[in-house]
C-alpha positions as CSV (number, residue, x, y, z in Angstrom):
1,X,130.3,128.9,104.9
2,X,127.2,127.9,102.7
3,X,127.7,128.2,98.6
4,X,125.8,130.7,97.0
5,X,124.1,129.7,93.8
6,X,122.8,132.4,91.6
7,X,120.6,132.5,88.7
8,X,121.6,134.7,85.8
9,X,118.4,136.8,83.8
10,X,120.2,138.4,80.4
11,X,123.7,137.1,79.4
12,X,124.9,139.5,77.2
13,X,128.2,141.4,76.6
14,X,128.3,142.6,80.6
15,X,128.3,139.3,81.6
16,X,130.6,137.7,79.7
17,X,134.2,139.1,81.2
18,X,132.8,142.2,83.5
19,X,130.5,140.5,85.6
20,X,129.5,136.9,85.0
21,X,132.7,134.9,85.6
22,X,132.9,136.7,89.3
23,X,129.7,134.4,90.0
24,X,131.9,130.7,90.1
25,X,135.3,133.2,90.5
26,X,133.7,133.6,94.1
27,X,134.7,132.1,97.2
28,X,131.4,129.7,98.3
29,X,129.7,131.0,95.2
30,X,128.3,129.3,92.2
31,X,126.6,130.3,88.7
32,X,123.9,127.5,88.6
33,X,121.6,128.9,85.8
34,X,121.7,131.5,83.2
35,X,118.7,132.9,81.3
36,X,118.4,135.0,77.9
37,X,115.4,136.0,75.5
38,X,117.2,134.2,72.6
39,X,117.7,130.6,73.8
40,X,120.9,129.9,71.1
41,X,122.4,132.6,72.4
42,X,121.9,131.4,76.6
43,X,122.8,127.9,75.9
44,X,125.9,129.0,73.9
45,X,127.0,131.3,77.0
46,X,126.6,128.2,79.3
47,X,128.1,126.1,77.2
48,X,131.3,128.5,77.0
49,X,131.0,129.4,80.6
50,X,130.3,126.0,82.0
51,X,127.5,126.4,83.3
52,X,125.0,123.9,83.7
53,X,121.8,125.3,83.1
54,X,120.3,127.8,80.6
55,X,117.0,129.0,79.3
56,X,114.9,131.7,77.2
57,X,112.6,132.0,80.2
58,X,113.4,133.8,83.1
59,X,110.3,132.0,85.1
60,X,112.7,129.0,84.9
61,X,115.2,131.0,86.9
62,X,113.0,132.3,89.6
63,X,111.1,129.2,90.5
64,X,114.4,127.2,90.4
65,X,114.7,126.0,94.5
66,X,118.4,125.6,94.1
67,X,118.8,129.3,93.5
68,X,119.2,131.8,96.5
69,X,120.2,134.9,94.7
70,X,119.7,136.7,90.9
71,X,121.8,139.0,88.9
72,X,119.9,140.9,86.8
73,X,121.7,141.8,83.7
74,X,119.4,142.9,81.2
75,X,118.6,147.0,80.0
76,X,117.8,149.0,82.2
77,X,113.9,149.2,80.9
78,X,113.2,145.8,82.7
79,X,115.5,146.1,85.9
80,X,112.2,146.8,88.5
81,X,109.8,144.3,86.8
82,X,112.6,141.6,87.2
83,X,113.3,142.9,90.5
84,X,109.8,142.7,91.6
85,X,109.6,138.9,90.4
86,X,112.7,138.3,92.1
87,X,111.6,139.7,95.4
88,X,108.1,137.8,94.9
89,X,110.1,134.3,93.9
90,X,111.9,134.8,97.1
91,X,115.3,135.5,95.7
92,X,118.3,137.8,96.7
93,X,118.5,140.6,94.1
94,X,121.9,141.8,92.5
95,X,120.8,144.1,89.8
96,X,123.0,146.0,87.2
97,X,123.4,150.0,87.3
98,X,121.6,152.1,86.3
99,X,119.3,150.8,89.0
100,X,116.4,151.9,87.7
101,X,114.7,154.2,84.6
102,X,113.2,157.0,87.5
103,X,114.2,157.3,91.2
104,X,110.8,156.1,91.7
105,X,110.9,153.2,90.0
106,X,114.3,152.4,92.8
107,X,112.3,153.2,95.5
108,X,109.5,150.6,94.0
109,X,112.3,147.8,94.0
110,X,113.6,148.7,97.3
111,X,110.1,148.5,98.9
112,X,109.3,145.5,97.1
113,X,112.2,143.5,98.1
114,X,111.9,144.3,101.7
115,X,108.4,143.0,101.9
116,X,109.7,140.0,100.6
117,X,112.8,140.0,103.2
118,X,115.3,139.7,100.6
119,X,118.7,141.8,99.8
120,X,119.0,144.1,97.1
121,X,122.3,145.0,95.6
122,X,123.5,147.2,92.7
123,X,126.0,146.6,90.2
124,X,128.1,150.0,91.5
125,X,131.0,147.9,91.4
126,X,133.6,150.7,91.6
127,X,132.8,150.7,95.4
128,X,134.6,147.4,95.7
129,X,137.6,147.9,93.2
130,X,140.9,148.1,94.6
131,X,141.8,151.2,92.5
132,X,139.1,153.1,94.0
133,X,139.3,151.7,97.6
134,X,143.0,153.6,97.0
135,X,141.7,156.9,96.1
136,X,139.4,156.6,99.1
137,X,142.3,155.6,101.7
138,X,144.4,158.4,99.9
139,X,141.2,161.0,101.1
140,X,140.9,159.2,104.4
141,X,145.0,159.1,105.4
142,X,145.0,162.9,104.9
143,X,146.9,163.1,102.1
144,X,145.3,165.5,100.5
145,X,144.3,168.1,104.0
146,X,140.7,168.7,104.0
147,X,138.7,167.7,101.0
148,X,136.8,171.4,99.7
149,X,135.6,170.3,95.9
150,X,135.4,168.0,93.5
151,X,135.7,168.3,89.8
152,X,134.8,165.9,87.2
153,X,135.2,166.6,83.4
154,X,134.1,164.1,80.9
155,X,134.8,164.6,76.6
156,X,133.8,161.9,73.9
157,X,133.9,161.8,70.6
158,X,130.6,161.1,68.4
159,X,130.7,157.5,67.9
160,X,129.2,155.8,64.8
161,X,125.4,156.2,64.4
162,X,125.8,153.1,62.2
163,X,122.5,150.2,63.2
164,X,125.0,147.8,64.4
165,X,127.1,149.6,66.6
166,X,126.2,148.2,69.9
167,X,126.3,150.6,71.8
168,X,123.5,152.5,70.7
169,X,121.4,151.2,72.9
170,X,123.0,153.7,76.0
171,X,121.3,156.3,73.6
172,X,118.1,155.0,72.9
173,X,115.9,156.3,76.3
174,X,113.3,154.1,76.2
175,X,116.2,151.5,77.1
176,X,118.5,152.8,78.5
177,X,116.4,155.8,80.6
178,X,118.5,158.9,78.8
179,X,121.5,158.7,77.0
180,X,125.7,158.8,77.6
181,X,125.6,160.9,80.6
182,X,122.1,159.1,82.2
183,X,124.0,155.6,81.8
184,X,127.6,156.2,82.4
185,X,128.5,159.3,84.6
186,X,125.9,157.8,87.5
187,X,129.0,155.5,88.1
188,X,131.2,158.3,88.9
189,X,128.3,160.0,90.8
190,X,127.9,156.3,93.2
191,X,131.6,156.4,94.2
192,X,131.4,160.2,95.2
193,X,128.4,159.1,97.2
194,X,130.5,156.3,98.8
195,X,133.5,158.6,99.6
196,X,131.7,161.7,100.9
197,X,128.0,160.9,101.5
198,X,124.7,162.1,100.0
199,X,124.3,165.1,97.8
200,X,121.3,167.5,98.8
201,X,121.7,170.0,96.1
202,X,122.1,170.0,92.9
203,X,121.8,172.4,89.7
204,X,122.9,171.8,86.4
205,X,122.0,172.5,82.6
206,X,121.6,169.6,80.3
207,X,120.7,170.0,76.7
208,X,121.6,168.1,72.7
209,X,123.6,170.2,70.8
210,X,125.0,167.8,68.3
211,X,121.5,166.1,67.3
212,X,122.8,162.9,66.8
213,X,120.4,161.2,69.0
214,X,117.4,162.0,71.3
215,X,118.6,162.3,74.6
216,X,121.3,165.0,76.1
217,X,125.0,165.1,74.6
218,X,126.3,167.3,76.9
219,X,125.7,168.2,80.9
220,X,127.0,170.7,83.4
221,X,126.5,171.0,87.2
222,X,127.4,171.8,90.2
223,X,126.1,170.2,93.2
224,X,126.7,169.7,97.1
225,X,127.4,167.9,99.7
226,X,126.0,167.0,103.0
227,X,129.0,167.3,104.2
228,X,129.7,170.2,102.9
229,X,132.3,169.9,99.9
230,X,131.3,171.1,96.5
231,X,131.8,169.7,93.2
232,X,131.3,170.7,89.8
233,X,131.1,168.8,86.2
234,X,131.2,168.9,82.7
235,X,130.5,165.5,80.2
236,X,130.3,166.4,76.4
237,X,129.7,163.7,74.4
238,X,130.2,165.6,70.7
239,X,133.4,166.9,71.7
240,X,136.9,166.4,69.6
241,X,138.8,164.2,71.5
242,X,138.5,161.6,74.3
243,X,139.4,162.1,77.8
244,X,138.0,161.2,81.3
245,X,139.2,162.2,84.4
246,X,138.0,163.2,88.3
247,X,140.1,165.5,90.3
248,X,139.5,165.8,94.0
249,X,141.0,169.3,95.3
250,X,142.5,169.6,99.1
251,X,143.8,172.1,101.3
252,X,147.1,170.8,101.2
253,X,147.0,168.6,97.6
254,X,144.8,167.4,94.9
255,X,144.0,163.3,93.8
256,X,143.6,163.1,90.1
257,X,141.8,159.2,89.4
258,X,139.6,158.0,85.8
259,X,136.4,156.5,86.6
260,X,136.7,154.5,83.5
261,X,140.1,153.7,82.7
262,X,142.9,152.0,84.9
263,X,145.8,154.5,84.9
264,X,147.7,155.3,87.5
265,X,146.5,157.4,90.5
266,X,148.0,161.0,90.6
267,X,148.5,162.6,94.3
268,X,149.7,166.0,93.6
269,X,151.4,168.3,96.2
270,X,152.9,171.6,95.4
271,X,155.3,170.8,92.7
272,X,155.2,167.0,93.6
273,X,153.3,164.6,91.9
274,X,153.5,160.7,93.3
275,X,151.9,157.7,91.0
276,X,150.2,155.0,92.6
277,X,149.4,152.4,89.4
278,X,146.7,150.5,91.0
279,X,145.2,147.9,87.9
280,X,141.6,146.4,87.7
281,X,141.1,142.9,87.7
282,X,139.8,141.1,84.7
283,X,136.1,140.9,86.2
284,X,135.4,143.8,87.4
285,X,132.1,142.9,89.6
286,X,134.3,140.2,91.4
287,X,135.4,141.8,94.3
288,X,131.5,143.1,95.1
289,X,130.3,139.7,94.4
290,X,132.5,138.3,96.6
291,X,131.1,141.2,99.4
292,X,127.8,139.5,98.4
293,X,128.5,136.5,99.0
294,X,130.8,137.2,102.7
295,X,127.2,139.5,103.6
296,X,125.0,136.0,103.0
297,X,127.3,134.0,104.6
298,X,127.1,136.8,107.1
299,X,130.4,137.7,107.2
300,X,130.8,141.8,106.5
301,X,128.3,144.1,104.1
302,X,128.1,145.1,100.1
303,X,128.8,148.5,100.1
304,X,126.4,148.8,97.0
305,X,123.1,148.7,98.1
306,X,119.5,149.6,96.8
307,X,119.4,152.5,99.1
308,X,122.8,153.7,97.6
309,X,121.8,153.4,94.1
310,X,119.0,155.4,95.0
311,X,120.3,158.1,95.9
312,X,122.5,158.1,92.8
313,X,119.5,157.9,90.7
314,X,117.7,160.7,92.6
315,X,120.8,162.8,91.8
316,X,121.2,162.1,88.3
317,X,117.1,162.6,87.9
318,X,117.5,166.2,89.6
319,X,120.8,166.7,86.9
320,X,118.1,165.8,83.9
321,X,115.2,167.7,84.8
């Protein structure tokens, strides 16, 4: 099997435990270059990362010819112009989530990379964990009957509005494309597309009731399946406490999992309730890197792909409207 060597555009707090080590973590993969606006700040992350090559211009990545594939790791505001120099350059796309700021600025990437007859893949890396891989083989082994709903509840707690919290940046839309909700909850949206297909209908009420920031602080909806099974959600993002969880809701049993934390796994029948503590490891985007990688080498598929995100993006666009 050939090494992959990837090229690294934005090098910020994602990449530095979540996602970049995965790239020379990799079986027959490599992190050859890495590339940020502010130069000090690139060559510091090689230097720690030991990587050979850094630079404040990401032309330097894409014409590199010992480069076959770029993770794009920057806001979401610049994700389709990279990924339409990518696809030009010749290069294999891994982009982070949210794919894009519109559905049709996904579509846009996904057309332009397959003129180019590259791969485009997006950062949905929960499709690849092993945690969630256990909810799914929990829904698939008929643990839980027939899957009828889905419900997904989601409250935060106001965080600073200080100018150096840094996260702010999830709330600023002309970044980030909306705010909490738009940013986060399309992870939890991706996986439900990966255990039970597309979603066809959706309807939902989105507004700002705290006025903290611009964009929507708290969402409800209720959409559908292809297949048929319902779900139903509710994120507030001004709420009084934190807590985060998904429960999937059988004719026989429910499955209680987090989309963003690591606890255990609940599988709840009658008056029964069995743990499965399944952990994360330490990079997250690992194990979809390494499906990356196995697909180039052509061995297997990424389950994470631009048409995937898509449909993720189309959802959470159809939420927002």
């Amino acid at each position: 099997m050939k090494t992959i060597r990837w090229g690294m555009i934005g090098c910020g707090d994602v990449a530095e435990i979540k996602s970049g080590p995965g790239f020379y973590k990799a079986d027959h993969s490599t992190l050859v270059a890495v590339m940020r606006r502010n130069g000090k700040l690139a060559e510091d992350y090689a230097r720690r990362h030991g990587v050979g090559r850094w630079s404040d211009d990401a032309e330097v990545i894409l014409r590199a010819p010992d480069i076959d594939a770029v993770y794009i790791a920057t806001l979401t505001d610049s994700h389709r112009d990279y990924t339409l120099r990518c696809a030009e350059a010749g290069k294999h796309v891994y982009v982070e989530k949210p794919m894009g700021m519109t559905h049709a600025e996904c579509q846009d990437m996904i057309a332009a990379c397959a003129r180019a007859g590259v791969s485009l893949w997006v950062g949905y890396y929960r499709r690849a964990l092993p945690r969630f891989l256990a909810v799914k083989s929990l829904v698939e082994s008929g643990a839980i009957g027939t899957v009828r709903a889905v419900v997904s509840r989601v409250s935060q707690k106001l965080p600073q509005m200080t100018p150096d919290n840094p996260i702010l940046w999830r709330v600023d839309a002309a970044k980030s494309g909306g705010g909490f909700f738009f940013e986060g909850a399309c992870h939890t949206f991706d996986f439900l597309d990966c255990m039970f297909g597309p979603i066809v209908d959706v309807r939902a009420i989105a507004a700002n009731q705290a006025g903290a920031w611009a964009p929507e602080d708290i969402v409800a909806a209720t959409w559908r399946f292809d297949s048929g099974i319902v779900g139903t959600g509710l994120w507030c993002y001004a709420a009084d406490h934190d807590h985060e969880m998904n429960e999937i809701v059988g004719s026989t049993g429910r499955i209680r999992f987090s989309t963003s934390q690591p606890v255990p796994i609940q599988l709840l029948r009658g008056s029964a309730v069995e743990e499965y503590p399944v952990g994360d490891p330490p990079h997250v985007h690992q194990p979809l890197i390494q499906s990356i990688v196995d697909e180039l080498n052509g061995q297997g598929r990424c389950p994470s792909t631009g048409e995937t995100a898509a449909r993720t993006a189309r959802v959470m666009e159809q939420i927002l409207i």
